[in-house]
Every structure is written in structure tokens, then in C-alpha cells.
N, C-alpha and C positions, 0 to 999 in steps of 0.2 A: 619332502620326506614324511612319510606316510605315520613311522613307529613313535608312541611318546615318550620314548627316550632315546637319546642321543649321547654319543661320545663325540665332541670339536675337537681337532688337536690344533692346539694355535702353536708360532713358532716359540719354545720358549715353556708354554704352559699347555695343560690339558685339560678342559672343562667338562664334567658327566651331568644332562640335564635330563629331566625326567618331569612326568607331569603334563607335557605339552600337547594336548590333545586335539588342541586346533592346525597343529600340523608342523611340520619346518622344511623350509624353503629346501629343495633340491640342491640348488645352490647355497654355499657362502655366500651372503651378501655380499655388496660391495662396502668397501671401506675395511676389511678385514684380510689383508694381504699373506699369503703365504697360508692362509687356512684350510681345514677340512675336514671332512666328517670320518671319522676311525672306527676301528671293530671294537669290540668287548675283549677284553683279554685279559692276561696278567700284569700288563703296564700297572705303574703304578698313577694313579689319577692325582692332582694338584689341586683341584675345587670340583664344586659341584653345584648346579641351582635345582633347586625342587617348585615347581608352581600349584598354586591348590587355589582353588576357586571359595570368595567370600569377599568380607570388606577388605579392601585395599591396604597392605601394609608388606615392610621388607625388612628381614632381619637379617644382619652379614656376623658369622662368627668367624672372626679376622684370623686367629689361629689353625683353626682348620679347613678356613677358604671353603666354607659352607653357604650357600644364601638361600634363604627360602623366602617365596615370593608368592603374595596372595593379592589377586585381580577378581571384579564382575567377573561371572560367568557369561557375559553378554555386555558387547561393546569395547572387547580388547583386543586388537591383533597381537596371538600370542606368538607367533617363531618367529619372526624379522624383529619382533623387541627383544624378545628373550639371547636371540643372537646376540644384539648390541651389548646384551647385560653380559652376556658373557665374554666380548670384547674386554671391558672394564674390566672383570673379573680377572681374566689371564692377564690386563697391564701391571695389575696387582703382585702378580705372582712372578711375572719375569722382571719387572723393572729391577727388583734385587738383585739376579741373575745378570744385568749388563745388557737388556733387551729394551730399546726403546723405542715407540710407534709415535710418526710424528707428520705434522699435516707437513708437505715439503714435496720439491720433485728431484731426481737423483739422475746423473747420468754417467759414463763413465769416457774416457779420451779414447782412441785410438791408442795411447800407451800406456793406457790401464791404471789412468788415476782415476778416481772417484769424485764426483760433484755435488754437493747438497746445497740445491736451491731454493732459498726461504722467503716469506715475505708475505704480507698483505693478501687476503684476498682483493685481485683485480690488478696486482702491480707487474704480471708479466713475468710470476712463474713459469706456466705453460705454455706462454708461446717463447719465451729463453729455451727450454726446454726442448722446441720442438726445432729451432733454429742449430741449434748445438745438435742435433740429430739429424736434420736433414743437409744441414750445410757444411757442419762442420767434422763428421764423418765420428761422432757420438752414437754410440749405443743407449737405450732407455732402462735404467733401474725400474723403477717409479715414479707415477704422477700424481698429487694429490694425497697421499699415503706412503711413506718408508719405513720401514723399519730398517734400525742402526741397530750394530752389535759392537761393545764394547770389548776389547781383546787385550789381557792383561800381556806385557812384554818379560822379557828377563829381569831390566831391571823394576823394582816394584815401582819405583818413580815413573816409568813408561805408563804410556796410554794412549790408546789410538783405536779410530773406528773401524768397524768394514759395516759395507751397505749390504743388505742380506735380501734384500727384495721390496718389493711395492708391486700398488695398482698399476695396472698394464692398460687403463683405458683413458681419456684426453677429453679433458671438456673445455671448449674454446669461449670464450664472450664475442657476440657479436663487434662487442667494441674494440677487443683486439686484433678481430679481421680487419675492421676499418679500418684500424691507426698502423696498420702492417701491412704493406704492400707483399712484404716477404713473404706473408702465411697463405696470400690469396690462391694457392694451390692445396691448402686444409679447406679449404670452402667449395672447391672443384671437387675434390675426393669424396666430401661429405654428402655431397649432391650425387656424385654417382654412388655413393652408398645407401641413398635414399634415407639418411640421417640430417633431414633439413633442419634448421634453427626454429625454435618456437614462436610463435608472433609476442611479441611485449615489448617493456624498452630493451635499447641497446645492453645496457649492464647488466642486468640477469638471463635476456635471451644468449641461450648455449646450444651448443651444438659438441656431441657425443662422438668420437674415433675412437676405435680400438688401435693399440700401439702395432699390431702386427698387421691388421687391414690395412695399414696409412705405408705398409714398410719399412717401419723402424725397429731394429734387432734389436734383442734384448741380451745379457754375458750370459754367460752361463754358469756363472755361482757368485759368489761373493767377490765385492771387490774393496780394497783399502778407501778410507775415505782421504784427500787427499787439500779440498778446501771446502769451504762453504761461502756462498755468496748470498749478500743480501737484499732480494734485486729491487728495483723503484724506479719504472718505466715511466714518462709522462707523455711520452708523446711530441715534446716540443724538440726546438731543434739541437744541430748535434755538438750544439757548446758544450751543454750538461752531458753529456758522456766522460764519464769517468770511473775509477776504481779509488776508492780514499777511504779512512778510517773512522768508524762511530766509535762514540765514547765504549768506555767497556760497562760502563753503570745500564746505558742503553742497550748496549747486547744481553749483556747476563738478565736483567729484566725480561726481554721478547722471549732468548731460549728456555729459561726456568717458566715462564706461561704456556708455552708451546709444550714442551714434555710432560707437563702436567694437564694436558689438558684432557687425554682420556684416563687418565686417573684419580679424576677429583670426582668424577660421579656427578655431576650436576650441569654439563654442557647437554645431554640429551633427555630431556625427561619423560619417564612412560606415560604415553597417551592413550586416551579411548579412541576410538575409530573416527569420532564424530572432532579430533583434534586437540580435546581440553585436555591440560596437563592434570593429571593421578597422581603420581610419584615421583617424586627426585630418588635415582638410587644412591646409595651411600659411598663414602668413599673410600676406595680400594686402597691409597694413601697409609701409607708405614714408616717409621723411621729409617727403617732400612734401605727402603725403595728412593727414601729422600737422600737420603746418604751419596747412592749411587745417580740419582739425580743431579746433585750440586756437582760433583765431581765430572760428567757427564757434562751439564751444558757449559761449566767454564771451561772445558778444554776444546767446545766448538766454540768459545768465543773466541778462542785464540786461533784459531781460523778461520774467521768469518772478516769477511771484507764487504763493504759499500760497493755496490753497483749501480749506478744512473745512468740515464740514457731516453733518446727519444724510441727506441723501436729494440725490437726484440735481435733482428738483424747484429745491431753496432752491437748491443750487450753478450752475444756471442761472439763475436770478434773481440771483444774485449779481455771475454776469457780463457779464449784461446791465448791471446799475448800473456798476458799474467798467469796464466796457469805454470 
């Protein structure tokens, strides 16, 4: 995007940046689901980042969701960071709203329950995901990125999710091809899409699918959330296969980390080109936003269940029966 300023609409908040002279991606990045670039209008705008060139420094004025943001003139990519900033910025402003953005993959049944799959980087989110999709006759929310929307009921005691969208694309570990016999046909598709695996070790080489190139459908709006599982794949045999319960001290822990984590401002820090950390941004964090945070991940603890298992396969059959 050519102009230096822009209007984002994220889902939930609206961010006006200006200043950005080095350019902004045509695209929404990735990791920014349900995003997009909007017109000038009469909407009412929710924040706004301004960038101006000088020494290095970010001021956030929390009431009026303003951040202005001073970088070198030379040696910072400005649109794909300023993007990110403005990810934080809107987690800011919807988490209060009942809007939460969280690393997870989501699927929904054949009979339109909803699925939020959590867990470890390398434990067999995505390829669960892609089992309950290919095999299990699963649709794709989200990979890697969902947004939940909380939905207040009649009674004010009620509380309950819907899944509102995620990332639509799949990144596999080489390691989870190996240790799944079941996926060996994401490794045939990737190759005929000429989306080879990178050379290095097994656990960081990946390999890139789009959810619609591979054939996997996506719903068409919103769906109720319905459980959350918390999966921990090893690979060994199918004794460990099961569904059982973690403490709740351990649950409420991982989801109060998880929801917090593009809102604390300091998981991605602005870089110079040449990779050295500049800035930590500040964090987007409110009382309010926590409010509906606490509230929010105790009601996914209460349904989030344990899932073990040697292969991504048994783990979708598993939750198919328990579901």
C-alpha cells in the first residue's frame, strides 16, 4: 500500500495510522485474522498510531488509544511492524468488548459444535486439526490464530463462546509428518504445490498449506464454541491415548498466559532491519480488558479437557467420541 496513511479495521477495533512512509504491505499480514484495510469515512475510529522519524521512543495515551511512534530514519521496516503495533493496539480496545485473539487452531463438527485446540508449540495442534478435517469430516475455523467472541446470554450468569474466524493457512513440522503416517498425504500435496519443506532440523523445518488448496472447507460465519482440548501428542504408543483431567490451577495458568499474550506488548519487539531489538511496545493491558479476561479464560477452563495420544489420527478419534 502505496499511501502514508491507512485506515485497518480489525474485528472488534479500528486502527488510523499515518506517517508511514516506507510503505504498507498490500496485504494484512499474517497472524492478523479477519483483518483489512478500510476507506476514510465517517466511522467512528478507536486508536490511531502516528510514526515520525528521530531517536527511538513510544508513547501510548491509554484513554484515547493514541500511540505515537518515533524510529531511525534508516534501518527500520516500517509497515509489517507498524501492522503488528497495531494488532496490540486493537487487542487493546476489543479485549473489553469480549473479543479475544489467541494462538489456537479451531474446527467445527459435522453438527456444528465448535472445537478450540490448544497447546504447546510442536504438541500436535495442526496435524489434530488437520485429522479432524480430513478424516473426520471437520470444517477449518482457524490455524495458528482464532479469534473467540464472547456472547453475553439472557441469564447474566450465562457465558459462552463463538469462534469468529482465524488463519486459513497450515504449517506442518517436518516432525509431525514423520511421526504420522496419517498426514503423509499433506507431504504429497505440498510437493505438488511446490511448497517443499525447508532443509534444517526436523523440529523447525515446515512446510506451508493453504486450508483451501489442501480441500479443507471452511463454515460460513460464526460457530458456538462447544469444548476446548488440550492436546500433547508424543508419538509413543497407543496406551497413552486418552482424554482425562488437568488440575484447574494448571489450566487457568496456560489460558490467562495465552490471552494475554498479544496484549502485554512485549512478546514482539521493534526491530531494525539488521534484527537488533529497538523497542518493546507498551502494553495495551486495562483493567477492564482484564476483567473480561479472567472471566473469559475460567469459563474455557471449564471446558478444556486433556488429550494424549501417540499420533494425531487416535487424537481425532478421540474427539469425536467425547465430543
Amino acid at each position: 500500500m502505496s499511501s502514508a496513511e491507512a485506515r485497518v479495521v480489525f474485528p472488534g477495533a479500528t486502527v488510523e495510522i499515518s506517517g508511514v512512509d516506507g510503505g504498507l504491505p498490500l496485504q494484512i499480514p499474517d497472524g492478523i485474522p479477519g483483518s483489512r484495510y478500510g476507506t476514510f469515512g465517517d466511522g467512528t475510529v478507536d486508536g490511531s498510531i502516528s510514526l515520525e522519524h528521530g531517536e527511538p521512543d513510544i508513547v501510548l495515551d491509554s484513554e484515547s488509544w493514541q500511540l505515537s511512534l518515533t524510529v531511525p530514519e534508516e534501518g527500520f521496516d516500517q509497515g509489517p511492524q507498524v501492522l503488528y503495533l497495531a494488532q496490540g493496539l486493537a487487542e487493546g480496545i476489543r479485549q473489553p468488548r469480549g473479543i479475544f485473539l489467541m494462538h489456537a487452531a479451531a474446527t467445527v463438527s459435522p453438527e456444528g459444535r465448535g472445537h478450540l485446540i490448544v497447546g504447546k508449540e510442536g504438541y500436535g495442534k495442526t496435524s489434530t486439526m488437520l485429522a479432524l478435517c480430513l478424516q473426520q469430516g471437520h470444517k477449518m475455523i482457524g490455524n495458528d490464530l482464532v479469534l473467540l467472541q464472547a456472547v453475553p446470554g439472557e441469564d447474566p450468569d450465562e457465558y459462552q463462546f463463538r469462534l469468529i474466524g482465524g488463519t486459513n493457512y497450515i504449517h506442518l513440522r517436518k516432525t509431525a509428518l514423520n511421526a504420522n503416517p496419517s498426514l503423509a498425504a499433506a507431504a504429497d500435496k505440498a510437493a505438488e504445490l511446490g511448497d517443499t519443506m525447508s532443509d534444517g532440523p526436523s523440529f523447525t523445518s515446515k512446510v506451508r498449506i493453504d486450508g483451501a488448496e489442501f480441500g479443507i472447507e471452511a463454515p460460513g460465519g460464526s460457530v458456538p464454541l462447544s469444548a476446548v482440548w488440550h492436546i500433547w501428542l508424543d508419538g509413543r504408543n497407543d496406551d497413552g491415548a486418552a482424554v482425562s483431567e488437568q488440575s484447574t490451577a494448571v489450566k487457568t495458568l496456560f489460558f490467562s498466559e495465552r490471552m494475554a499474550r498479544h496484549i502485554s506488548g512485549i512478546v514482539s519487539p521493534l526491530m531494525l532491519t539488521d534484527g537488533q531489538a529497538m523497542l518493546f511496545p507498551p502494553s495495551f493491558d486495562t483493567p477492564a480488558a482484564q476483567r473480561q479476561r479472567l472471566r473469559a479464560a475460567n469459563h474455557l477452563v471449564s471446558l478444556c479437557k486433556l488429550l494424549t495420544g501417540p499420533e494425531a489420527a487416535r487424537a481425532a478419534e478421540l474427539i469425536v467420541k467425547h465430543e
